[in-house]
C-alpha positions as CSV (number, residue, x, y, z in Angstrom):
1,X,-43.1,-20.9,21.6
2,X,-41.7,-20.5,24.7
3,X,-40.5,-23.8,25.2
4,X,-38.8,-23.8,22.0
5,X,-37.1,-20.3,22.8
6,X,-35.7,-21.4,26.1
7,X,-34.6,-25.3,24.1
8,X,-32.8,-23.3,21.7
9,X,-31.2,-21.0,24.1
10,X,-30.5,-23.9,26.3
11,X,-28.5,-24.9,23.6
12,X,-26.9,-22.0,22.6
13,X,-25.5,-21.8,25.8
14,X,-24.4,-25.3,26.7
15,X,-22.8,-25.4,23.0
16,X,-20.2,-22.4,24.0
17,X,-19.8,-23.1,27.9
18,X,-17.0,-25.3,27.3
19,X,-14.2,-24.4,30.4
20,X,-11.5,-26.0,28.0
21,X,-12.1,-22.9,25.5
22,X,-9.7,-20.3,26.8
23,X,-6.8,-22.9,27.7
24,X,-6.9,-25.8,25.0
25,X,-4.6,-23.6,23.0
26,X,-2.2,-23.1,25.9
27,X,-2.3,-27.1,26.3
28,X,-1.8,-27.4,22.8
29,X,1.5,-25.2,22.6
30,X,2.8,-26.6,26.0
31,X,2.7,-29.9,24.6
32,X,5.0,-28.7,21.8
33,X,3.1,-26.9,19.1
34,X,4.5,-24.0,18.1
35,X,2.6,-20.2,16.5
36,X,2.3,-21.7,13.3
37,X,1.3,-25.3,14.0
38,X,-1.1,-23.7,16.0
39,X,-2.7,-22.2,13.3
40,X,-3.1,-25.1,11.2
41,X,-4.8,-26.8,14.0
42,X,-7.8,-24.3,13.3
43,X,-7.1,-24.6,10.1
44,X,-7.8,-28.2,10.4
45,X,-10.8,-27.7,11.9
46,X,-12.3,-25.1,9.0
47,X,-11.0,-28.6,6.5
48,X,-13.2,-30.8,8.5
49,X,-16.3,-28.2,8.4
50,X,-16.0,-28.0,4.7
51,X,-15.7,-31.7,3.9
52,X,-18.4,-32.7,6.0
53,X,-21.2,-30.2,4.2
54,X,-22.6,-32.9,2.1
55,X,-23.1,-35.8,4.6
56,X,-24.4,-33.2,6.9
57,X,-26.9,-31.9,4.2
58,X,-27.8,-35.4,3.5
59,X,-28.1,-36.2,7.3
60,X,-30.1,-33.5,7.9
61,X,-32.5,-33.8,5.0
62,X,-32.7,-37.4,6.3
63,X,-33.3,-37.8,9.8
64,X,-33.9,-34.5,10.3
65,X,-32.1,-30.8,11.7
66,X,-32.3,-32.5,15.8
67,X,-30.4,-35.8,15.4
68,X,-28.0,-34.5,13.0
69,X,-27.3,-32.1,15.6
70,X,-27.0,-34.5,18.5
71,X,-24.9,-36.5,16.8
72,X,-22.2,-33.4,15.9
73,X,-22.7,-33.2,19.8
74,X,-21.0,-36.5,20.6
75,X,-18.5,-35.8,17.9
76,X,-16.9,-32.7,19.9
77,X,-17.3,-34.8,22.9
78,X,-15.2,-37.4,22.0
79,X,-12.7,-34.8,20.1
80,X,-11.5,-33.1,23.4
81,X,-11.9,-36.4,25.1
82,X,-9.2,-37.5,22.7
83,X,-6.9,-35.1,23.6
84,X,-6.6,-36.7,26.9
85,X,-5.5,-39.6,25.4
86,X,-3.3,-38.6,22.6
87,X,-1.3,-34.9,23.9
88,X,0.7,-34.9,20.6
89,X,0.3,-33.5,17.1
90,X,-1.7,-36.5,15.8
91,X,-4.0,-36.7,18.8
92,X,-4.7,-32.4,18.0
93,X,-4.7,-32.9,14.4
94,X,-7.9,-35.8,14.4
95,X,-9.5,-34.1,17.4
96,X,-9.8,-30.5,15.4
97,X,-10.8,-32.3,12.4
98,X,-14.2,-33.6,14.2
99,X,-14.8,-30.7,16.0
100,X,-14.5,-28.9,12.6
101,X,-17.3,-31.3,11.4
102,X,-19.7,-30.4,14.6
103,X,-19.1,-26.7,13.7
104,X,-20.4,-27.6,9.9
105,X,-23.3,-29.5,11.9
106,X,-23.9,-26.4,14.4
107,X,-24.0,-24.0,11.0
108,X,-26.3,-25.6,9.0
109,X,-28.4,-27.8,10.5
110,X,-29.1,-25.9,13.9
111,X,-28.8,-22.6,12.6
112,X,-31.7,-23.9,10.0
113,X,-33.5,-25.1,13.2
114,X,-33.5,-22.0,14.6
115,X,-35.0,-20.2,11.8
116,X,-37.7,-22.8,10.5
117,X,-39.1,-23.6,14.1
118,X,-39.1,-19.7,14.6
119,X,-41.0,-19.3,10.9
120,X,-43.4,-22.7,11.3
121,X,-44.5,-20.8,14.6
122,X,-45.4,-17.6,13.0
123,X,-42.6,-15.5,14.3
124,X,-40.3,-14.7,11.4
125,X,-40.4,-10.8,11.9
126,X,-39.1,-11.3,15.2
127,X,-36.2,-13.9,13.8
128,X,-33.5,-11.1,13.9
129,X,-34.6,-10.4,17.6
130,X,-34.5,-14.0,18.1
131,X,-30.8,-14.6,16.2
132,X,-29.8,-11.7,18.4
133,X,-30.8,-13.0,21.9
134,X,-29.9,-16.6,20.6
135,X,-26.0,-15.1,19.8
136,X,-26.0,-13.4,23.0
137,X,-26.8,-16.5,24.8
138,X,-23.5,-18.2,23.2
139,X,-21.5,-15.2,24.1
140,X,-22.8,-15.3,27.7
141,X,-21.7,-19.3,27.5
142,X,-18.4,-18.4,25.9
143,X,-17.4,-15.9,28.7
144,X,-18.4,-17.8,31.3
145,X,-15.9,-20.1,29.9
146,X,-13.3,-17.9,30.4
147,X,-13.0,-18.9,33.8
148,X,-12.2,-21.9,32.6
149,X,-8.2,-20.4,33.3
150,X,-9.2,-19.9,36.9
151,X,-9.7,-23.4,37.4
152,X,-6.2,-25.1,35.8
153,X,-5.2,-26.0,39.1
154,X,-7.6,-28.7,39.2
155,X,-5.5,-29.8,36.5
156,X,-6.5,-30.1,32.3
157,X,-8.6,-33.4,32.9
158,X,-11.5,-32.0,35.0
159,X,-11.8,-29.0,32.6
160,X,-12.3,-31.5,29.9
161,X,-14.9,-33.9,31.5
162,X,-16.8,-30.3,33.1
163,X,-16.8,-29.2,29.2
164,X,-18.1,-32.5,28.2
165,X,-20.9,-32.9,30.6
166,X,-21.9,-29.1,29.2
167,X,-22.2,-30.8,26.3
168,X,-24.6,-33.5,27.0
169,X,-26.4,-30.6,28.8
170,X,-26.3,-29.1,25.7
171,X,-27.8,-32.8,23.7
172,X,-31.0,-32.3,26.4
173,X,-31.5,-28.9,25.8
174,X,-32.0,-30.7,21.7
175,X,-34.1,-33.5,22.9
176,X,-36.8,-30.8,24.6
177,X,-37.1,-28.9,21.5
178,X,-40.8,-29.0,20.2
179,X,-39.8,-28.9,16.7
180,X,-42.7,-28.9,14.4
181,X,-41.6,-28.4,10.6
182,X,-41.2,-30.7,8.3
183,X,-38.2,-31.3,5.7
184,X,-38.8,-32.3,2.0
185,X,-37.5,-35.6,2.2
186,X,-38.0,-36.3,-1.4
187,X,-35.9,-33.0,-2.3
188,X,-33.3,-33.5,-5.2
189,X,-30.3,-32.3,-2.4
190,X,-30.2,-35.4,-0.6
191,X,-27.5,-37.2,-1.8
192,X,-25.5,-34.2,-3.1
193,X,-21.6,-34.7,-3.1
194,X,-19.8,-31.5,-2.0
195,X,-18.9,-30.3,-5.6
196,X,-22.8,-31.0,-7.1
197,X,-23.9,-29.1,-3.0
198,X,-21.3,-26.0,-3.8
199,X,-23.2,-25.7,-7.4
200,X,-26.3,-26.3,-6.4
201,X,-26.4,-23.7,-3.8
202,X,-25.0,-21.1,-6.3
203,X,-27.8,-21.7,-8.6
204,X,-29.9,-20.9,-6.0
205,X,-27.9,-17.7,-5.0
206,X,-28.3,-16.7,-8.7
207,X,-31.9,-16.9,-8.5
208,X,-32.2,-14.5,-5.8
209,X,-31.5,-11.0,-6.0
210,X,-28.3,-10.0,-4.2
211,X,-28.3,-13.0,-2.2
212,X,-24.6,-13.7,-3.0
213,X,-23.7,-10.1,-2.6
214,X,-25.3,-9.8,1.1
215,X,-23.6,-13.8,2.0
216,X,-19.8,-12.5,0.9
217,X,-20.1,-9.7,2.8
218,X,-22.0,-11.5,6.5
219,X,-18.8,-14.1,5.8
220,X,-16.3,-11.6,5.5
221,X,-17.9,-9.2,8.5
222,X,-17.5,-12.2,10.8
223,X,-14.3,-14.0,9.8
224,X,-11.9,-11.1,9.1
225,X,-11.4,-9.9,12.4
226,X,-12.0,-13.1,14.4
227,X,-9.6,-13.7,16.9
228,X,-11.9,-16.0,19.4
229,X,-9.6,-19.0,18.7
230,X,-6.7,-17.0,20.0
231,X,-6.8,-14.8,22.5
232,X,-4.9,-16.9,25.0
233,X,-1.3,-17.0,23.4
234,X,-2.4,-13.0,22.7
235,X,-3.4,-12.4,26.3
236,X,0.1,-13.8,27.2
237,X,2.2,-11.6,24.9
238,X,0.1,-8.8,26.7
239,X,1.7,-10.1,29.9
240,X,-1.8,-12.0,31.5
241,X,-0.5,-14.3,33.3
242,X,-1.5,-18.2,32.1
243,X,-4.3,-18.6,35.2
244,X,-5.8,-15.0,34.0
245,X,-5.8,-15.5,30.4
246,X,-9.7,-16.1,30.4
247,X,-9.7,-12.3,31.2
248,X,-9.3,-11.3,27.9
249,X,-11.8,-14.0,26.6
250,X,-14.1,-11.8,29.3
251,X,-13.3,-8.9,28.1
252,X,-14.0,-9.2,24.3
253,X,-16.9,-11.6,24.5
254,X,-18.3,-9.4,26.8
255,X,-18.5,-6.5,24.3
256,X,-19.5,-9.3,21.4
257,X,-22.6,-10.2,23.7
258,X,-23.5,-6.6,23.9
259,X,-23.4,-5.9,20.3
260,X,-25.2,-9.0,19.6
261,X,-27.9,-8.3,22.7
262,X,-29.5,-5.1,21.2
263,X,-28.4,-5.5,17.4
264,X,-32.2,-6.0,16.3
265,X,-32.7,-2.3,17.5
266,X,-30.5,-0.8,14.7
267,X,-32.7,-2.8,12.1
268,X,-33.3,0.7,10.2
269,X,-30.0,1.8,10.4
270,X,-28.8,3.4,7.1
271,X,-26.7,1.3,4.5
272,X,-24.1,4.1,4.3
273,X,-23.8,4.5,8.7
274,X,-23.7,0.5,8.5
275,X,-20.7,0.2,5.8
276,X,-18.6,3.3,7.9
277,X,-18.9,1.4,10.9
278,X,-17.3,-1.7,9.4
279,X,-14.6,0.8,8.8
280,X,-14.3,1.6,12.1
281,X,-13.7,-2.4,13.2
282,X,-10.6,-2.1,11.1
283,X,-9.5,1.1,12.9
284,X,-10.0,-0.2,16.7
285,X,-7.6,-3.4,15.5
286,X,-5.2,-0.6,14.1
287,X,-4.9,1.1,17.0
288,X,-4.8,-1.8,19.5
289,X,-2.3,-3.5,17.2
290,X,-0.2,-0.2,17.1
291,X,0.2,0.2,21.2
292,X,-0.4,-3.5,21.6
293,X,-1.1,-3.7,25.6
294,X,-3.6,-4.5,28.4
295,X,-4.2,-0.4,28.5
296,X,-5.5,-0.7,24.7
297,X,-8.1,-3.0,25.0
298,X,-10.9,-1.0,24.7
299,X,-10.1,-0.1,21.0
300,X,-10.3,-4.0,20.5
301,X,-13.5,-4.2,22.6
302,X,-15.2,-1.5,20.9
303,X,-14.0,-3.2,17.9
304,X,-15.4,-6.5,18.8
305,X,-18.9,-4.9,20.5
306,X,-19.3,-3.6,16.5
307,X,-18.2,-6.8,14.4
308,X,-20.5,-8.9,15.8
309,X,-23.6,-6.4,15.9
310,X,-23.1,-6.0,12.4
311,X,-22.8,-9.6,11.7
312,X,-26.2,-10.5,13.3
313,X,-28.0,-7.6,11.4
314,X,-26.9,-9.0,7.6
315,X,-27.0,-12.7,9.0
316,X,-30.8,-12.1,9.5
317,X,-31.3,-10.6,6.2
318,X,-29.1,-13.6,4.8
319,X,-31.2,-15.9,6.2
320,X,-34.6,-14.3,5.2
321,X,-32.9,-14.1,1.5
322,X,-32.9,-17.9,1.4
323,X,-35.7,-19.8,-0.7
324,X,-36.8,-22.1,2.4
325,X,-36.9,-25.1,0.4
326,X,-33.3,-24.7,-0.3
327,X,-31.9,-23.8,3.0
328,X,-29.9,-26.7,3.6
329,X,-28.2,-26.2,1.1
330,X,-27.2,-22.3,0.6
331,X,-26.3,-22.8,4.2
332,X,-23.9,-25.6,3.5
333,X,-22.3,-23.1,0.5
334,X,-22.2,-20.4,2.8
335,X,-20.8,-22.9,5.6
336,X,-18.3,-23.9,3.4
337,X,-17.2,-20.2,2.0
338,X,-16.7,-19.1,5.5
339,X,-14.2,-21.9,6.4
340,X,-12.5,-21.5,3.4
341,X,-12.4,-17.7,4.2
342,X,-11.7,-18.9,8.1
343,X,-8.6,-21.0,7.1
344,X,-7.3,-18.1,5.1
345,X,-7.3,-15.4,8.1
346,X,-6.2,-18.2,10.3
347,X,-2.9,-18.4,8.0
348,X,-2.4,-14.7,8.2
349,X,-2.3,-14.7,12.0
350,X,-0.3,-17.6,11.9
351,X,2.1,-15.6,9.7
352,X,2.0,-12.8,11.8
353,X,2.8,-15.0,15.0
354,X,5.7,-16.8,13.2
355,X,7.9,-13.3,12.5
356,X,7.7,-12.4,15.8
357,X,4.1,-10.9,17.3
358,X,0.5,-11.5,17.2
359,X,0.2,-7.7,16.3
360,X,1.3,-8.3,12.9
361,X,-1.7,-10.1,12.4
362,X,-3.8,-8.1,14.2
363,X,-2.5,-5.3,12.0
364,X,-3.3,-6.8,8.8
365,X,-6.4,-7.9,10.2
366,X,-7.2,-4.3,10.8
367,X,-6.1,-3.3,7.0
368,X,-8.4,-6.2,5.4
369,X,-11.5,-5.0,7.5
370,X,-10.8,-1.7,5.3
371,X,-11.1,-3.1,2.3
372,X,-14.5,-5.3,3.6
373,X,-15.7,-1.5,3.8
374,X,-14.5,-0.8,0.5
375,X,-16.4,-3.7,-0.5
376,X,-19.9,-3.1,0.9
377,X,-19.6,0.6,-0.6
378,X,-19.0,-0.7,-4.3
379,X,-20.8,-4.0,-4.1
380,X,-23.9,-3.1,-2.2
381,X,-24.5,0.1,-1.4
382,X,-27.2,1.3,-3.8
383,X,-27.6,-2.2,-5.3
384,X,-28.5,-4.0,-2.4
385,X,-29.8,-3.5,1.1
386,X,-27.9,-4.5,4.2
387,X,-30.7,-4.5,6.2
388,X,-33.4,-5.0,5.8
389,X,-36.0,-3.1,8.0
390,X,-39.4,-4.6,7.0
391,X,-38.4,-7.9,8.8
């Protein structure tokens, strides 16, 4: 068990510790993308995610959760490698499309590794512990890759090769894991196209009490207020200057590892306290995007300490809803309903940065994390529980 915990936290770190994260974006505009196009480069990404659910169900059903993730691994590689190549819309436009398809590979086939080698080894009660500490460890990678900014005078190119050897750091980390259970093989969702995957996993959603309820809102909790992708052309307007920008990546991921860290010790926390506080997610982004300064980032810390301690608690009782035979499967629906909700908030912001200011966005992205809490009170609460504390 032990090995396996420190494989997949080897992983979950090498995955996120890419030095390119907090100035790709930068690159990106300085080689003449604009607010907007900017957007639709993320956008982009969420397209390739979606499209490549059924190959990745069908790859990982057939040689298995590992490989299919090693081989999304040397598909993000050779995405920001081609960036070096090709500096121009194109070049952006085919590199974000194959890291989209490593984030579909990360979501469903690691994310089921995670949880079956946890299970197989007779620690399921302590997956939500586990999901928390493996989160934390990403954040820790992410913000370490905020200095990522520091180092720009050593030029774009060695950021990108450090981030790629992080990466085959992060294909080792894969190769030591002990992984011990065994996929159906023979299972009907094999050679599922994405229409027959999308029905199939709501069938299975359908079959299990409040399964859909408690996925729409875990998607919705996480993608609403994410602003990851970002927070450079934000720390900017802010006045950070461009070799500082990683601070606000610091900052922010910083309070996301926190909330992620100790999220397991709220497991009993009342449905009711649970739904106000995704209330107050929406009122930190309100007030930040009201005063809109370097002074007034603690409302978006605090914000972002509670957005992604909430999403860890109902993405353990997501995952523990899931029939384990169909796991693949549900994940790849609920994969492909987050991008789809992803590229939605990612044209919002873009709108908002278009007519003059990332606050717009922010602002709206405050008013829609509102109505997630109207949500949770009228679809859940009373119906279904957010967490669940017997796991």
């Amino acid at each position: 068990m032990k090995r396996l915990l420190f494989s997949l936290y080897g992983f979950a770190f090498f995955n996120k510790f890419l030095l390119l994260t907090p100035v790709y974006a930068i690159f990106m505009q300085e080689n003449g993308l604009n607010d907007l196009q900017l957007s639709t480069m993320f956008i982009i990404s969420a397209i390739g995610t979606i499209v490549a659910q059924a190959p990745i169900t069908f790859l990982t059903y057939r040689f298995g959760q590992r490989w299919s993730m090693i081989l999304g691994q040397f598909l993000k590689a050779f995405a920001i490698l081609l960036w070096l190549v090709m500096p121009n819309y194109i070049g952006f436009v085919i590199g974000m499309f194959m890291w989209g398809a490593q984030a579909g590979f990360r979501s469903v086939a690691f994310e089921g590794l995670v949880y079956d080698s946890v299970h197989k080894y007779g620690s399921a009660k302590d997956y939500s512990k586990i999901l928390g500490r493996k989160s934390t460890y990403e954040s820790i990678g992410t913000v370490l890759s905020a200095f990522g900014s520091l180092l720009m005078f050593k030029g774009y190119d060695w950021v990108t090769w450090a981030s790629v050897t992080a990466i085959l750091l992060s294909v080792l980390c894969l190769l030591m894991v002990p992984y011990r259970a065994k996929l159906n093989k023979k299972s009907s969702n094999t050679k599922l196209s994405i229409r027959e995957t999308l029905r199939t996993g709501f069938k299975v959603c359908k079959k299990t009490p409040c399964l859909i309820s408690i996925m729409l809102l875990t998607l919705f909790v996480v993608n609403v207020p994410f602003l990851d992708d970002f927070l450079s052309p934000i720390a900017l307007q802010i006045g950070i200057q461009t070799e500082y920008v990683g601070f606000l990546s610091f900052v922010l991921l910083g309070c996301a590892t926190v909330g992620q860290r100790f999220a397991y010790k709220f497991k009993k926390i009342p449905d009711l306290f649970l739904c106000a506080l995704i209330a107050v997610v929406g009122i930190g982004y309100l007030i930040f995007s009201v005063f809109y300064s370097i002074s007034w980032l603690w409302a978006l810390g605090v914000a972002y300490m509670l957005f992604y301690g909430i999403y860890t608690l109902l993405y353990a009782q997501f995952q523990h809803m899931i029939p384990s035979r169909h796991r693949s499967v549900v994940l790849s629906l609920y994969t492909t309903l987050t991008y789809i909700v992803y590229m939605a908030v990612c044209g919002i912001i873009g709108l908002g940065g278009s007519i003059g200011s990332w606050r717009y966005s922010i602002m709206i992205q405050g008013l829609l994390m509102i109505a997630v809490f109207i949500f949770a009170l009228v679809r859940l609460y009373k119906k279904c529980p957010l967490v669940d504390d017997t796991i």
